[in-house]
SEGUZA-844228 format. One record per residue (C-alpha): residue number from 0; chain; x, y, z. Coordinates in nm, 2 decimals, always signed. Layout:
// residues N
REC seq mol     xx     yy     zz
REC NUM   A      X      Y      Z
...
//
This chain:
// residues 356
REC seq mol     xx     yy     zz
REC   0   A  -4.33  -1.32  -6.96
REC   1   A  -4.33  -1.61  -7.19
REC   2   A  -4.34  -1.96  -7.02
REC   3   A  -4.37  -2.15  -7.34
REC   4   A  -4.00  -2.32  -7.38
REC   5   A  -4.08  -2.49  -6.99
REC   6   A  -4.31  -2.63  -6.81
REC   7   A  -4.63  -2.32  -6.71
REC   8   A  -4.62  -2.25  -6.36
REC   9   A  -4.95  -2.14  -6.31
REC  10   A  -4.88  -1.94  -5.94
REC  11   A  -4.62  -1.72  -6.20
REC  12   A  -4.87  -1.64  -6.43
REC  13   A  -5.11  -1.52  -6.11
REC  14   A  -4.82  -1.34  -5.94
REC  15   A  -4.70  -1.17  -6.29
REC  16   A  -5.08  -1.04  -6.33
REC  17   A  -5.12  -0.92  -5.96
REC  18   A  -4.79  -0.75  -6.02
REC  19   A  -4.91  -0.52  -6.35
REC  20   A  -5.22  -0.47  -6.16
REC  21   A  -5.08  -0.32  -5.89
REC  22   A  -4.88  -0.12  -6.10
REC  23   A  -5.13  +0.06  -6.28
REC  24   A  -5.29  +0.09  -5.97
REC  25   A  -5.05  +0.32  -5.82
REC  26   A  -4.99  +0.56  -6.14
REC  27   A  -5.22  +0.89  -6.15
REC  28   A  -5.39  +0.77  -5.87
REC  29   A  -5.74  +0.84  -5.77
REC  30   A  -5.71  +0.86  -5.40
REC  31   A  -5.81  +1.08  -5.13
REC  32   A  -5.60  +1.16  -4.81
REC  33   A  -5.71  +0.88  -4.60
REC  34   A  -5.52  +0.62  -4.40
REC  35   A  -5.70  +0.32  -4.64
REC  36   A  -5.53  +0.52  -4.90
REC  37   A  -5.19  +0.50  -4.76
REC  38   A  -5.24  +0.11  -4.69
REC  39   A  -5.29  +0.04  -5.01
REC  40   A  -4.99  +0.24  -5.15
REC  41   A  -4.80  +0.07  -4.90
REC  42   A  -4.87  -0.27  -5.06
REC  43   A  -4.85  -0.18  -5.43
REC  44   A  -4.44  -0.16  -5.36
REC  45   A  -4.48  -0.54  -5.36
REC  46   A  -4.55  -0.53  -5.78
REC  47   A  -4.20  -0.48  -5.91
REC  48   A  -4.04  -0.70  -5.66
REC  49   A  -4.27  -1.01  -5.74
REC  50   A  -4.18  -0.95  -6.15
REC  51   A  -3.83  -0.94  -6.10
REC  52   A  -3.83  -1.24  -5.88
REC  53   A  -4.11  -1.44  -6.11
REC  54   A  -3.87  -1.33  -6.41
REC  55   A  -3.54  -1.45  -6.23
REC  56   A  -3.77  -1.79  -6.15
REC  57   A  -3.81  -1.85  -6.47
REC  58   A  -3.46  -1.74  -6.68
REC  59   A  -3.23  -1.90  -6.41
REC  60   A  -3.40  -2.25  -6.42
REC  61   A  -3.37  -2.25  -6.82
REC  62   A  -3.03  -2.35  -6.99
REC  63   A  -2.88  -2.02  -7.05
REC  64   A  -2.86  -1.93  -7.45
REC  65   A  -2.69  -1.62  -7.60
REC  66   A  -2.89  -1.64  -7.89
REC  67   A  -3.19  -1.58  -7.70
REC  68   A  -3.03  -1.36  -7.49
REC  69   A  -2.93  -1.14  -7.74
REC  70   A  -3.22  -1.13  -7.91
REC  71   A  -3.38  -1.05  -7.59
REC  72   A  -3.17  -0.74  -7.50
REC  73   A  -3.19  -0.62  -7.85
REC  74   A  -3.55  -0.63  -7.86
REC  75   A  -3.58  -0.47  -7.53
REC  76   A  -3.34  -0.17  -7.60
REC  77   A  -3.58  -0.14  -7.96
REC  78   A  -3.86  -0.10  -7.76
REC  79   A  -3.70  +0.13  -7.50
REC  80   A  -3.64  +0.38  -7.79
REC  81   A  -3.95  +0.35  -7.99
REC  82   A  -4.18  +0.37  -7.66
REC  83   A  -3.93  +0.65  -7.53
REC  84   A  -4.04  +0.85  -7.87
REC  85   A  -4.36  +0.74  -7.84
REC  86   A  -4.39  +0.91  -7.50
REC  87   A  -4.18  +1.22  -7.60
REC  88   A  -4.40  +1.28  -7.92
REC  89   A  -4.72  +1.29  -7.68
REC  90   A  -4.57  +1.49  -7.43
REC  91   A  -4.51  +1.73  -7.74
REC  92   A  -4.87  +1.68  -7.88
REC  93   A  -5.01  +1.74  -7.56
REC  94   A  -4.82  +2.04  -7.40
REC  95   A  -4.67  +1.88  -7.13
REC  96   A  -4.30  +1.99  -7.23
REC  97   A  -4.16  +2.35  -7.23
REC  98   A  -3.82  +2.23  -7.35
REC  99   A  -3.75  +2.28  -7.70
REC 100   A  -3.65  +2.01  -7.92
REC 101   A  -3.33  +2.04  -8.01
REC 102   A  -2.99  +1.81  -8.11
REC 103   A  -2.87  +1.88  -7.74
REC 104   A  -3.22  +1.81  -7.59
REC 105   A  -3.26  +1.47  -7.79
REC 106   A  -2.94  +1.42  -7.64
REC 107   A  -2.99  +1.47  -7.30
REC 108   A  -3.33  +1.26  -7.35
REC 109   A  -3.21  +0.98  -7.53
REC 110   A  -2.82  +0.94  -7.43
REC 111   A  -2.83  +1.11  -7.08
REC 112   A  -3.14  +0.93  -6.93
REC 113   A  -3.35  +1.27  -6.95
REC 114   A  -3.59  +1.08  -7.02
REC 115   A  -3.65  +0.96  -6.67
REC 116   A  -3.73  +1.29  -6.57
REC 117   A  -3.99  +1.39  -6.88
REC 118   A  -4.38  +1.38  -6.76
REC 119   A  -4.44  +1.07  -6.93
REC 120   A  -4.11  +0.90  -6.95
REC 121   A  -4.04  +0.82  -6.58
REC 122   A  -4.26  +0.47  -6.58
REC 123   A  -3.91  +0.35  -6.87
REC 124   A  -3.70  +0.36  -6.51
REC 125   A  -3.85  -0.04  -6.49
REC 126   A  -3.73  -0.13  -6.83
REC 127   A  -3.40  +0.03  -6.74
REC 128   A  -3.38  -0.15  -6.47
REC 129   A  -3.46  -0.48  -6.68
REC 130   A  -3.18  -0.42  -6.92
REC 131   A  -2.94  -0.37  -6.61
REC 132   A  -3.02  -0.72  -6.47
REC 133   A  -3.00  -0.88  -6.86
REC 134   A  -2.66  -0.69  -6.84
REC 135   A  -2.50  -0.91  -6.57
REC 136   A  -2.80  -1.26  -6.66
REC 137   A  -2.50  -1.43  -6.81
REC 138   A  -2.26  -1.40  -6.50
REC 139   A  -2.58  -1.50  -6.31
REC 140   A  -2.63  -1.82  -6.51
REC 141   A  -2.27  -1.91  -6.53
REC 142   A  -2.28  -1.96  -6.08
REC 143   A  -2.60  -2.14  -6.11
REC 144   A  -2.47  -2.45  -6.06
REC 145   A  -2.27  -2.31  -5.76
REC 146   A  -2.59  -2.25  -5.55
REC 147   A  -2.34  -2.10  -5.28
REC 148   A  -2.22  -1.83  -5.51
REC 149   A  -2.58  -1.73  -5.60
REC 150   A  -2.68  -1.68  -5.24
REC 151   A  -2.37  -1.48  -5.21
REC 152   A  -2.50  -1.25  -5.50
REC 153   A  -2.84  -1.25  -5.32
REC 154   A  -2.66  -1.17  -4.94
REC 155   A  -2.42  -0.89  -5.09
REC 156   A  -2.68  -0.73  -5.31
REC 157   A  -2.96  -0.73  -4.99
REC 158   A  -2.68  -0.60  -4.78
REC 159   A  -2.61  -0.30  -5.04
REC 160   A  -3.00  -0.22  -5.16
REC 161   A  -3.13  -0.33  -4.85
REC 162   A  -2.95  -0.28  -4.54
REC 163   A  -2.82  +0.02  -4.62
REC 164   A  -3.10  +0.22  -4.70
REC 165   A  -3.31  +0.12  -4.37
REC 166   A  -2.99  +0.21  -4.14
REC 167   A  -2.98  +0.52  -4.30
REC 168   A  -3.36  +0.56  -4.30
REC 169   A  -3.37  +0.52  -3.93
REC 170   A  -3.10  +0.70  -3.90
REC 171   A  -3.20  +0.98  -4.01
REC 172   A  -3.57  +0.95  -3.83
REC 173   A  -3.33  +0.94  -3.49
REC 174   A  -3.13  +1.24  -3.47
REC 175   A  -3.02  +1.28  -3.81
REC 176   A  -2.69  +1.04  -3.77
REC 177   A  -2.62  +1.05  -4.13
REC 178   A  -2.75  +1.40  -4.25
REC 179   A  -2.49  +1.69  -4.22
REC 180   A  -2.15  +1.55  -4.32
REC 181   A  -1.98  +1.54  -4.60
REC 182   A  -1.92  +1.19  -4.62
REC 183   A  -2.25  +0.97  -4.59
REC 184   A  -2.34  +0.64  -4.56
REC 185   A  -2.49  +0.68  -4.90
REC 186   A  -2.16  +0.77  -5.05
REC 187   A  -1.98  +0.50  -4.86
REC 188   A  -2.21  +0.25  -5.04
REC 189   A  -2.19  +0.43  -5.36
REC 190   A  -1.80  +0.39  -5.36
REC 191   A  -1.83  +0.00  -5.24
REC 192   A  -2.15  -0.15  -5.39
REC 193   A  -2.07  -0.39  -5.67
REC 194   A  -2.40  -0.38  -5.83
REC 195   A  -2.48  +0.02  -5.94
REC 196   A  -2.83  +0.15  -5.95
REC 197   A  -3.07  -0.18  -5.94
REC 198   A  -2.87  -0.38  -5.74
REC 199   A  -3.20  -0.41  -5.52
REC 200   A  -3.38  -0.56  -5.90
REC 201   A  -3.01  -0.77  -5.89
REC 202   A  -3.14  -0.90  -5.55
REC 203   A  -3.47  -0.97  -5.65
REC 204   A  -3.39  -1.18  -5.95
REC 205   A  -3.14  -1.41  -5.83
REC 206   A  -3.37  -1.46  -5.49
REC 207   A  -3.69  -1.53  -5.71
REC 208   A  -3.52  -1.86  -5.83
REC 209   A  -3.36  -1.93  -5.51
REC 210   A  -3.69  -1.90  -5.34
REC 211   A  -3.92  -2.07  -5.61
REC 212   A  -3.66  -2.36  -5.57
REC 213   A  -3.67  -2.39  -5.21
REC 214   A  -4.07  -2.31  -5.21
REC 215   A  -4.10  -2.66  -5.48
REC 216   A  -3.88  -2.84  -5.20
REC 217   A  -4.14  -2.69  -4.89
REC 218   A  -4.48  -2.82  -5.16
REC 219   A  -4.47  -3.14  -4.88
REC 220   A  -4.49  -2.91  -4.58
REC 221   A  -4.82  -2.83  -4.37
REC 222   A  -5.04  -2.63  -4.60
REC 223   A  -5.17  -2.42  -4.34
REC 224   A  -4.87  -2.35  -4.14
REC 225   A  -4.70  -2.19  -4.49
REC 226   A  -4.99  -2.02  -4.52
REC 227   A  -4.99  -1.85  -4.21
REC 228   A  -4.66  -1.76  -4.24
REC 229   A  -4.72  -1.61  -4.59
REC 230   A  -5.01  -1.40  -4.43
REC 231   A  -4.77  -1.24  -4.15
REC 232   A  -4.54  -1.14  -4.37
REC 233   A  -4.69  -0.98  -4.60
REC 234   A  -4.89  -0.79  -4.30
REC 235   A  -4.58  -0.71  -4.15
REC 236   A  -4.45  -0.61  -4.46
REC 237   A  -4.75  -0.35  -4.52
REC 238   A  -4.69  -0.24  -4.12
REC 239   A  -4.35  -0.22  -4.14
REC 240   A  -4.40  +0.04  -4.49
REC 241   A  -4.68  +0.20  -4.30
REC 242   A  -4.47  +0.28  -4.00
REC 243   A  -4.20  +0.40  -4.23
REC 244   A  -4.42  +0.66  -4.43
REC 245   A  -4.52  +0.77  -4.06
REC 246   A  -4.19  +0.85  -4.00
REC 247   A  -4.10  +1.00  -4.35
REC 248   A  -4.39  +1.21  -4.35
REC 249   A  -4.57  +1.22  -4.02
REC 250   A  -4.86  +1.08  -4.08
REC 251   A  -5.02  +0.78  -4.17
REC 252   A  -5.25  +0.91  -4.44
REC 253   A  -5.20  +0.91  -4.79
REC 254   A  -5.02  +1.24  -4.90
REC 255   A  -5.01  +1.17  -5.26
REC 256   A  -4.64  +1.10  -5.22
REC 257   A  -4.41  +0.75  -5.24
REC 258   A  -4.23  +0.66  -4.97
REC 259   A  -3.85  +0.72  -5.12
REC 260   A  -3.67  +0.47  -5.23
REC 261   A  -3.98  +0.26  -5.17
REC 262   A  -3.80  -0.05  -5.41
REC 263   A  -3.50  -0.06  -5.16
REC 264   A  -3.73  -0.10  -4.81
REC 265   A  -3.71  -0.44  -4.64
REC 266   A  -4.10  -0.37  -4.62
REC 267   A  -4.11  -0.48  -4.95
REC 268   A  -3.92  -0.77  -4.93
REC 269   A  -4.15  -0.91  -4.62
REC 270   A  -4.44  -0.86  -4.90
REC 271   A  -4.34  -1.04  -5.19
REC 272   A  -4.17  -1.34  -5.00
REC 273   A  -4.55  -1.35  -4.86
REC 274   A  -4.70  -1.35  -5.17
REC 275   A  -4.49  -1.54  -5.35
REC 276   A  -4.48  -1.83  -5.07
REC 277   A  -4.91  -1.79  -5.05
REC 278   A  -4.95  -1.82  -5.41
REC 279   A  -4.71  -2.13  -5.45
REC 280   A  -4.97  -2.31  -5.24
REC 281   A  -5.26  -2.20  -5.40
REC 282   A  -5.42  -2.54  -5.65
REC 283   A  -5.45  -2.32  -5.95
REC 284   A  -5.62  -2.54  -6.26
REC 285   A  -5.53  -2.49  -6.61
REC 286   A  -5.85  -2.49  -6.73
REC 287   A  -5.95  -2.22  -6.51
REC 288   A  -5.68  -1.93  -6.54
REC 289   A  -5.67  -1.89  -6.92
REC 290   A  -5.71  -1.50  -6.84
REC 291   A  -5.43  -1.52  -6.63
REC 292   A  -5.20  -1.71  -6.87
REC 293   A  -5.30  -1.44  -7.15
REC 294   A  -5.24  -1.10  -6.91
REC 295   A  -4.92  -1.27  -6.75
REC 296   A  -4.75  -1.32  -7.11
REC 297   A  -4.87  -0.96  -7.20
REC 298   A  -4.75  -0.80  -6.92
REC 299   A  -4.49  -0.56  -7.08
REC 300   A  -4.77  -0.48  -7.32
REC 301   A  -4.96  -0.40  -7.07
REC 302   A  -4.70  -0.16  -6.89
REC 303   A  -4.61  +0.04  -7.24
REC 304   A  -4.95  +0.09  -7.35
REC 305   A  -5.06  +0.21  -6.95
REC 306   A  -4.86  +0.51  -6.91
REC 307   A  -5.05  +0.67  -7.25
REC 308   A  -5.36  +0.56  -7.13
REC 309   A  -5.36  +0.67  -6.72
REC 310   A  -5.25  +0.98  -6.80
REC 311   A  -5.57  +1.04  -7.05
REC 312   A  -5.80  +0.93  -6.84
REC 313   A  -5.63  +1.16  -6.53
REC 314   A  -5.67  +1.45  -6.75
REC 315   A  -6.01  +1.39  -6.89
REC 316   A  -6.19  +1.18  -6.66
REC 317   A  -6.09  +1.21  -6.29
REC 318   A  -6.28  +1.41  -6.03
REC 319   A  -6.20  +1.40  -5.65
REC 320   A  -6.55  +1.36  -5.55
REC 321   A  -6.48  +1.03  -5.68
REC 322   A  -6.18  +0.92  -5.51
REC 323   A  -6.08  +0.65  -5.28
REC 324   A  -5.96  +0.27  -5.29
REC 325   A  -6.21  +0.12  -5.46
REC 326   A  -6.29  +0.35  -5.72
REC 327   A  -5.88  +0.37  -5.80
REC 328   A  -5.88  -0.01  -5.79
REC 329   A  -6.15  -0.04  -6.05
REC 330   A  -5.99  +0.22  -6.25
REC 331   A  -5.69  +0.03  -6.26
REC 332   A  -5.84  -0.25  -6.36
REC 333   A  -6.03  -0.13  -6.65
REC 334   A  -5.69  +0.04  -6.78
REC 335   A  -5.54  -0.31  -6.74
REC 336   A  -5.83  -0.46  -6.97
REC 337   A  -5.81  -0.16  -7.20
REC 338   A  -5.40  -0.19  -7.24
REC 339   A  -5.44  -0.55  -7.29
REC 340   A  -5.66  -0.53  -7.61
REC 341   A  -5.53  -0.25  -7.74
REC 342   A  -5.18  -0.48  -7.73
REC 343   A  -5.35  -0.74  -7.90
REC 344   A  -5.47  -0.52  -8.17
REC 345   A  -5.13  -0.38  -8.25
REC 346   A  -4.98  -0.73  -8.20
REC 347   A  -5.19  -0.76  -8.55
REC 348   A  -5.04  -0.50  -8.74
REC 349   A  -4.72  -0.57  -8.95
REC 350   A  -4.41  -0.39  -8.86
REC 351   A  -4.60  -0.20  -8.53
REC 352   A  -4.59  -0.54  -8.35
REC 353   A  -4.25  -0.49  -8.30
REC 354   A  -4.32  -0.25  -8.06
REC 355   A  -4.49  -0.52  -7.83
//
């Protein structure tokens, strides 16, 4: 994310490059069954939540532009479809498809969101999800000023992505109350939520700013208090997804499996309004988080340039001998490292820098 046009807010850049960390952290894992395991799956959930709400921080405090917002869909939806061949292409190359290509199957994968489903094409849900929020940015922009209508957004769309999914969660862990009948309590919000799909990345967005503006009110309060309050939630917020993967799967150790609709938990909420609130009060220096500053404007870079490269070294260099938290972490982060300069290279190369 590019702060240049305002002020650098250095906690962003941090949060924005724990976020893509923890992201390649949780694709082709290399973990083992243990409990460990299943904690730190339980925290990586935190990643997309913190981009959105870094990324509304940072749009909704700007003076909206159509220009630039244009330019910024178009460019998104380019890369969408050249990354989406990309993907397909290796998937081809590789083996990994037994579809054949045909006019109704380039369809399907382009038009019909097949894509989502393809071995290498389901990590594109994110940038999906981007476009959906650019979709409604100028509505967004337009209530800024009414500060009131924006919390509404935030209330309705945590009531609908939010709510709804841990009363039906519980639910269901309690008898089954909403399994077995024709009409759910996920139809009923189908039929009356306002905001489709993303409506939790809807949520996320428009509470990043809120929150990063009430946080820069807070910078007076007692250091230590905010930080102890950032602390707990985020450790409730990893107890609260542990417990919830108990009662999804029956155990807590790491089956290899996300917890569904993992985006959507109030567990992940608790997390990021931790993380985000702890980092805020962190004195990061300039001169000191120049690496941070480079990943953080990278980070879509990064995440295109990940999926190719996980999935390689899954294939060709994991064993489970190895496997466990720390190795995974340090595997991630070399990925993260790798992606990044292989961005900058391309970001060289006429006409393929338009992929980045």
């Amino acid at each position: 994310m590019n702060q240049s046009d305002c002020k650098r807010v250095l906690y962003f850049d941090a949060l924005e490059t724990l976020s893509i960390f923890l992201v390649v952290s949780v694709h082709s894992v290399w973990l083992n069954g243990s409990v460990p395991a299943s904690i730190s799956m339980s925290l990586s959930p935190a990643a997309v939540p913190v981009f959105f709400m870094v990324h509304g921080a940072l749009l909704l405090r700007k003076d909206f532009s159509w220009k630039k917002h244009c330019a910024r869909m178009v460019k998104t939806i380019f890369q969408l479809l050249a990354w989406s061949t990309i993907y397909l292409l290796i998937c081809l190359w590789e083996g990994l498809t037994d579809s054949p290509v045909s006019i109704g199957y380039l369809y399907e994968y382009y038009v019909e969101g097949a894509v989502l489903r393809a071995p290498m094409g389901g990590v594109l849900w994110f940038i999906f999800a981007l476009l959906s929020v650019y979709l409604l940015f100028p509505v967004l922009a337009a209530i800024k000023p009414s500060r009131k209508v924006l919390i509404y957004v935030a209330g309705i769309s945590f009531l609908f992505g939010f709510c709804v999914k841990e009363l039906e969660a519980w639910g269901q862990a309690f008898g089954s109350i909403f399994t077995d009948r024709e009409f759910t309590l996920s139809s009923l919000n189908n039929y009356l939520s306002p905001f489709g799909t993303y409506v939790n990345c809807i949520f996320f967005f428009v509470y990043g700013f809120l929150l990063a503006e009430k946080l820069r009110e807070w910078n007076g309060s007692p250091l230590r208090k905010q930080v102890r309050i950032s602390c707990c939630l985020i450790l409730f917020g990893i107890a609260l997804m542990m417990l919830e993967r108990r009662v999804e799967f029956g155990t807590f150790n790491y089956n290899w499996r996300p917890l569904s609709e993992q985006y959507m938990r109030v567990g992940t909420v608790l997390m990021a309004t931790g993380l985000f609130s702890l980092f805020s009060r962190i004195p990061f220096r300039e001169e000191k988080c120049g690496i941070l500053v480079k990943i953080s404007t990278h980070t879509i870079d990064i995440y295109y340039i990940h999926a190719i490269i996980v999935r390689l070294v899954y294939d060709h260099l994991f064993e489970q001998r190895y496997a466990g938290v720390l190795p995974n972490y340090l595997r991630a982060l070399a990925v993260l490292v790798l992606s990044y300069w292989i961005g900058k290279i391309i970001r060289r190369i006429p006409l393929i820098r338009k992929l980045l």
